[in-house]
C-alpha positions in Angstrom: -6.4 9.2 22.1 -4.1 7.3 24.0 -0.5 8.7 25.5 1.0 6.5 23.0 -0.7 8.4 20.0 -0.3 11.8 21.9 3.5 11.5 21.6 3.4 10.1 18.0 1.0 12.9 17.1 3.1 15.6 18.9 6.5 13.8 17.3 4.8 14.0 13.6 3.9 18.1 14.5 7.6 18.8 15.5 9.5 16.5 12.7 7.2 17.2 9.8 8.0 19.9 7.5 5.3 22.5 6.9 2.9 23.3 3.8 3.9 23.7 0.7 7.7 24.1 1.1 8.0 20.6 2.0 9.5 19.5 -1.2 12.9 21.7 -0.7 13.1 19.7 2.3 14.3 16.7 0.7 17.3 16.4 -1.2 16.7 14.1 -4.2 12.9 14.7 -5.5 12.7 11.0 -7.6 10.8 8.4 -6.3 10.6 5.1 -8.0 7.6 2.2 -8.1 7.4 -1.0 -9.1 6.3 -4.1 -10.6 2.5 -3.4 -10.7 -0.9 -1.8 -12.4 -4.4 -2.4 -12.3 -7.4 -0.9 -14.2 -10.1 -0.9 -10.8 -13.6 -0.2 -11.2 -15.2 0.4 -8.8 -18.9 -1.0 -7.4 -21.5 -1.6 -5.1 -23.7 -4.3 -4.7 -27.7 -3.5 -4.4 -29.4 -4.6 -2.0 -32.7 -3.3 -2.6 -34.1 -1.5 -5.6 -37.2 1.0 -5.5 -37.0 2.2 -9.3 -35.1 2.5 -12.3 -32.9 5.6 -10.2 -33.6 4.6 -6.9 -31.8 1.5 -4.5 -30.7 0.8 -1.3 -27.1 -0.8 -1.4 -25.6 -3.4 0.3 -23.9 -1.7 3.4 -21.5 -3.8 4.9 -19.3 -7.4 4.2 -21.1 -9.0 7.0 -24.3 -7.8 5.4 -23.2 -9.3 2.3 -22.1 -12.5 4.3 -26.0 -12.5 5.7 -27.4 -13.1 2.2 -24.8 -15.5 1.2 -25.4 -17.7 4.1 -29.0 -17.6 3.7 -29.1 -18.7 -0.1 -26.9 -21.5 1.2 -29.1 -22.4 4.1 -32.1 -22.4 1.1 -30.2 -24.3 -1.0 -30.7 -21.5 -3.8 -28.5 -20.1 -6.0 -27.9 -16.3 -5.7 -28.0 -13.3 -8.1 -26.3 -9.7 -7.0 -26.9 -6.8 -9.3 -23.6 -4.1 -9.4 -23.2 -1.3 -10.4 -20.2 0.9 -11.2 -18.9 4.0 -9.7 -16.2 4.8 -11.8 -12.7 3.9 -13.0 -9.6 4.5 -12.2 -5.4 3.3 -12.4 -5.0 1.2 -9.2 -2.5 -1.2 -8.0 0.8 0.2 -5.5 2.8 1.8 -8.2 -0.4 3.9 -9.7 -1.8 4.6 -6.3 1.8 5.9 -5.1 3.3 7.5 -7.8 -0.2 9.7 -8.1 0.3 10.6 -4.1 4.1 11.8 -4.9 2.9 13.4 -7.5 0.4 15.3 -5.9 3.4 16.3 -3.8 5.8 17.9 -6.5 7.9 14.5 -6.7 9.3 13.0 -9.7 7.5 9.1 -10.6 9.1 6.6 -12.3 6.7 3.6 -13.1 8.1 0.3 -13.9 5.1 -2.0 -14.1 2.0 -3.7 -15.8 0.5 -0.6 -18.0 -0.1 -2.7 -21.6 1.8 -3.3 -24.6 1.1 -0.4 -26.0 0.5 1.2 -23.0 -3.2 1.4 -22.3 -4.6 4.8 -22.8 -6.1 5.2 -18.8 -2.5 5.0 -17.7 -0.7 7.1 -20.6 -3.5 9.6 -19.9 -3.1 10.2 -16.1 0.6 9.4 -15.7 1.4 11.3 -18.8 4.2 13.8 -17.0 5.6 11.0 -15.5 7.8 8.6 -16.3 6.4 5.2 -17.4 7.9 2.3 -18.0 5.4 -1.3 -19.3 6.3 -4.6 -18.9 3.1 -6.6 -19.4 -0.1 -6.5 -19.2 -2.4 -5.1 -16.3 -4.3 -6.9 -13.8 -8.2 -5.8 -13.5 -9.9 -5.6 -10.2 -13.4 -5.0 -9.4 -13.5 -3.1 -6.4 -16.9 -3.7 -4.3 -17.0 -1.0 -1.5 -18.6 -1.4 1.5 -19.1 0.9 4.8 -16.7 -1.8 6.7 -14.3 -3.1 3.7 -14.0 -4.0 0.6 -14.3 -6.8 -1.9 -11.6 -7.2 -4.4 -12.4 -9.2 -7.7 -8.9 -9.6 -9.4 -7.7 -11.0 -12.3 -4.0 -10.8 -12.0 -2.0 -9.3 -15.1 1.8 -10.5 -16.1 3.3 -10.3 -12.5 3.4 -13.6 -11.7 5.8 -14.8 -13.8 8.3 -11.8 -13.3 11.3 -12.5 -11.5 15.0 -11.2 -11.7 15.9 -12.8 -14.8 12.3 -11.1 -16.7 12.8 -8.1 -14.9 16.0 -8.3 -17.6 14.4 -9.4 -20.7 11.7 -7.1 -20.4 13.1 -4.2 -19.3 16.6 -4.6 -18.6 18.8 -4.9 -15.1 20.9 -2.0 -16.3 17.8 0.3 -16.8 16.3 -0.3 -13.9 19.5 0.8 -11.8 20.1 3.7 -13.9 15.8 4.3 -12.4 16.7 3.5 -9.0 20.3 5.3 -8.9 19.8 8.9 -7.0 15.9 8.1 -6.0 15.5 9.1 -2.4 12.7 6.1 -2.4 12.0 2.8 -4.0 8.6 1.1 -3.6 7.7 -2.2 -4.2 4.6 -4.2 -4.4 2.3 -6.9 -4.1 4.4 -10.3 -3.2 1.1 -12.0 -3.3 0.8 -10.8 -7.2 4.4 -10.9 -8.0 5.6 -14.3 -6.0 8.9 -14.0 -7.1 9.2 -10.6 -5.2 12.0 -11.9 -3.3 14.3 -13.0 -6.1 13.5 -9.2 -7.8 14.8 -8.2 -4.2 18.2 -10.4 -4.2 18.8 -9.2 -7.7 18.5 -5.7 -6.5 20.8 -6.2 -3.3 23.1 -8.4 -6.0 24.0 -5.0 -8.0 23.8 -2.8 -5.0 27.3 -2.0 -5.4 26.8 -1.0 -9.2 24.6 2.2 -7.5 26.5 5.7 -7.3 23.6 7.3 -5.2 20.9 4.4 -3.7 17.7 5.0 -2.4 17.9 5.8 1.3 14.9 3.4 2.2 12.6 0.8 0.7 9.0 0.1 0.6 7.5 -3.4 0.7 4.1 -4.1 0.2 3.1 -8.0 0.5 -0.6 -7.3 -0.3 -3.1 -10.0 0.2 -0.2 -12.6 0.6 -3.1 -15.2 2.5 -3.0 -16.9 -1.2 0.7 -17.8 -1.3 1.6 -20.4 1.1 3.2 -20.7 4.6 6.5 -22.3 3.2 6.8 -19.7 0.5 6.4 -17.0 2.7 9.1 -18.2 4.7 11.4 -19.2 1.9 11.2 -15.8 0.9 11.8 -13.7 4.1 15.5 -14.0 4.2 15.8 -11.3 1.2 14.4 -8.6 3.0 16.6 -8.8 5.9 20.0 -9.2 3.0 18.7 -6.0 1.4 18.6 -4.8 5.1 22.0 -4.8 5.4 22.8 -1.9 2.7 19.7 0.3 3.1 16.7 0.6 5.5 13.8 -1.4 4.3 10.4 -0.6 5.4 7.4 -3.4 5.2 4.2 -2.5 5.8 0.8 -4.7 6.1 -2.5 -4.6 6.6 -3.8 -5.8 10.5 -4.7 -9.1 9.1 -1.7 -9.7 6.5 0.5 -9.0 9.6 -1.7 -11.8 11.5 -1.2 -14.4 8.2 2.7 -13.6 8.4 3.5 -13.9 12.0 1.4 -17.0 11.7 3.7 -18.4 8.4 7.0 -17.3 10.6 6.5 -18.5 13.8 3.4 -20.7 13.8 -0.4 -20.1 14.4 -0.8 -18.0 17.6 -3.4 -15.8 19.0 -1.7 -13.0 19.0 -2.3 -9.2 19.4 -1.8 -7.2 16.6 1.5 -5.2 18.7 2.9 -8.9 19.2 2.3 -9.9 15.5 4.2 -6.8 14.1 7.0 -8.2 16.6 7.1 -11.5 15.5 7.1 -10.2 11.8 9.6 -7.9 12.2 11.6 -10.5 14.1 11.4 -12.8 11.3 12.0 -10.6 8.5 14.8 -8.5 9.8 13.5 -5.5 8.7 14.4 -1.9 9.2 10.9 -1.2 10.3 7.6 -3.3 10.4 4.7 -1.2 10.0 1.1 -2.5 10.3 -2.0 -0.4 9.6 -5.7 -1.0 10.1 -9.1 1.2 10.5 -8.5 1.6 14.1 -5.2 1.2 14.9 -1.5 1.6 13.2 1.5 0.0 14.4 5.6 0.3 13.8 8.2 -2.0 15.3 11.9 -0.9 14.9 14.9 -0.6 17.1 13.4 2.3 19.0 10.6 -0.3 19.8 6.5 -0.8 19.4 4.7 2.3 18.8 0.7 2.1 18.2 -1.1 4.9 17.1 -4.5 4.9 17.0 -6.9 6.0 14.1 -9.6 8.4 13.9 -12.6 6.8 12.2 -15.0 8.3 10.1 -18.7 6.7 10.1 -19.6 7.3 6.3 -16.5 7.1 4.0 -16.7 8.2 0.8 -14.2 5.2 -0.6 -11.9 2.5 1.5 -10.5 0.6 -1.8 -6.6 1.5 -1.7 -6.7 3.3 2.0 -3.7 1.3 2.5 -1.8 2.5 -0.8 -2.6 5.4 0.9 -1.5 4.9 4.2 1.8 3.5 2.2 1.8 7.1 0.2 2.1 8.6 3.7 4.7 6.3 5.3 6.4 6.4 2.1 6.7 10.4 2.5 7.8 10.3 6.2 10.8 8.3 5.3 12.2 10.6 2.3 11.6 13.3 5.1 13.2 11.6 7.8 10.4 11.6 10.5 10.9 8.9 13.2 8.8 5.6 12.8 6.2 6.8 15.1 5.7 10.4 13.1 5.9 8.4 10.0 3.1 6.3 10.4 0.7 9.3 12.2 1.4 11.0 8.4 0.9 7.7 7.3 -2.8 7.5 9.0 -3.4 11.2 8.1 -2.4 10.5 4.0 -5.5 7.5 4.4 -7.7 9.3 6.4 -8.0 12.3 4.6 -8.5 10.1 0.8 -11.3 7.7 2.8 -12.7 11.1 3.7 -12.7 12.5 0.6 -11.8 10.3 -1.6 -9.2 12.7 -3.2 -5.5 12.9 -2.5 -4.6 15.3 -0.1 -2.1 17.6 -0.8 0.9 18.7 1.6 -1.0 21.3 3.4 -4.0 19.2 3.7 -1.6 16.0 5.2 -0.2 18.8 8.0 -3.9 20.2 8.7 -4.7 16.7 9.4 -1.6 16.1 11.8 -2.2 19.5 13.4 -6.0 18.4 13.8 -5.1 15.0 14.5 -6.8 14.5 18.0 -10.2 16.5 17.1 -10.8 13.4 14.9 -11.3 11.5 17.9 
């Protein structure tokens, strides 16, 4: 506990509204999330196997990187057995709208659910509002004590831009979504590469909106498999849709590295100084980064880092930073500062990679108001 996250944790105490009456705290309950869905299963890998009931699994990614390199030092092929430890709805809209619904919000999906709508999503999201426009991605999620391993086959949000957003769904239908929400989220770039044009076509028919969302979310994801000139190609609509609203991005320690890299050339840098340079180059509202250790927010107040209270045996990491998103996401409809924000942000994560449940509001202020025993 540094002094840093002493004064973000005592800033999230003071600003964050208490228990369960939170929702009257904020004035329009919608929230609306977009363009994605995934059907996740997720695995581990065995490592060793004693019996039909009985294995040791493989514990970490550079455990997993051990045996690679060793079949490849043998010249031998290599054979991993998986197994599955469940299924669930995954990708930033499902993993969002399920936290603000935890919390008494109203979801709106727009995203990739089937056509008809697979039975997983109508099942869970079922009191919510949901709205398909292709088909889902699927993603095997391999969890490990130190990361993950996603497997992903992307569904149809590659090819949705602006003008699909339209003949799918319809430009005037998706305003009439957004109008009045007190939050839009939106998310991956690296699955929907077009996410930029779907972001000018939004701040296009900004005007058109009697009651706009107060903020915006913007998740990049994984963008290491789009390329440097696209990322910056693509950078200038976030800082246009800055100009009418405040727009939040937020990335993952080394997605932040990748884009300060794609912005302003490959640097050393440390992770403060990339969340700078990204923030710089977007023009952003805020830039938030987030990592196991560490969580950092660069806005016109400055750099705030806040550190993270680990946990030595989580019971599941895949979507920690949906998570973490889920808690940011809830700081802005409340109005906390950037550096309470992201503390609710780390507590939203830490409390799902603890349990592997969402938390709901009392247990995200137990975990603020318990913050620094964590340590």
């Amino acid at each position: 506990m540094d002094e840093s996250t002493r004064s973000a944790v005592a800033a999230a105490r003071e600003e964050f509204p208490a228990g369960s009456a939170l929702p009257e705290a904020v004035d329009r309950a919608s929230v609306v999330f977009g363009f994605d869905g995934y059907l996740d299963r997720v695995r581990e890998l065995v490592a060793d196997r004693q019996g039909p009931d009985s294995y040791d699994r493989v514990p970490t990614l550079a455990s997993l990187s051990d045996r690679v390199t060793a079949s490849v030092d043998a010249d031998s092929s290599l054979t991993f057995e998986w197994r599955q430890d469940g299924n669930r709805t995954g990708g930033h809209t499902c993993h969002l709208a399920r936290a603000f619904g935890t919390w008494a919000f109203e979801p709106t999906l727009i995203g990739m659910y089937g056509d008809p709508i697979h039975e997983a999503f109508a099942a869970e999201f079922d009191g919510f509002e949901l709205h398909s426009l292709g088909s889902p991605g699927v993603t095997d999620a391999v969890e490990f004590d130190d990361g993950k391993l996603m497997l992903t086959e992307i569904g149809d949000t590659m090819a949705l831009d602006w003008t699909e957003l339209d003949e799918r769904f319809g430009h005037d239908r998706f305003l009439d979504r957004v109008d009045g929400a007190a939050l839009l989220g939106m998310g991956y770039w690296s699955e929907t590469p077009d996410l930029p044009d779907l972001i000018d076509g939004l701040r296009g028919r900004w005007a058109d909106l009697d009651d706009p969302p107060g903020a915006v979310l913007v998740d990049p994801g994984d963008i290491r498999k789009l390329d440097a000139e696209r990322l910056r190609e693509g950078r200038g609509a976030i800082g246009r849709l800055t100009d009418v609203t405040d727009v939040v991005v937020s990335s993952n320690r080394a997605e932040t590295a990748v884009l300060a890299d794609a912005f302003a050339g490959e640097a050393d840098r440390e992770f403060e100084a990339a969340a700078e340079t990204v923030r710089a180059a977007l023009g952003s509202t805020w830039f938030v980064g987030h990592g196991v250790d560490r969580s950092v927010v660069v806005s016109e107040e400055g750099t705030t880092s806040v550190a993270v209270p680990g946990v030595d045996d989580p019971a599941l990491t895949t979507s920690s930073g949906d998570h973490f998103n889920a808690g940011l996401g809830l700081g802005l409809v409340t109005g906390l500062s950037p550096a309470a924000a992201v503390v609710v942000g780390n507590a939203v994560a830490g409390h799902f990679v603890r349990t592997a449940d969402q938390p709901s509001l009392r247990e995200v202020r137990a975990f603020v108001d318990g913050y620094d025993e964590k340590f």
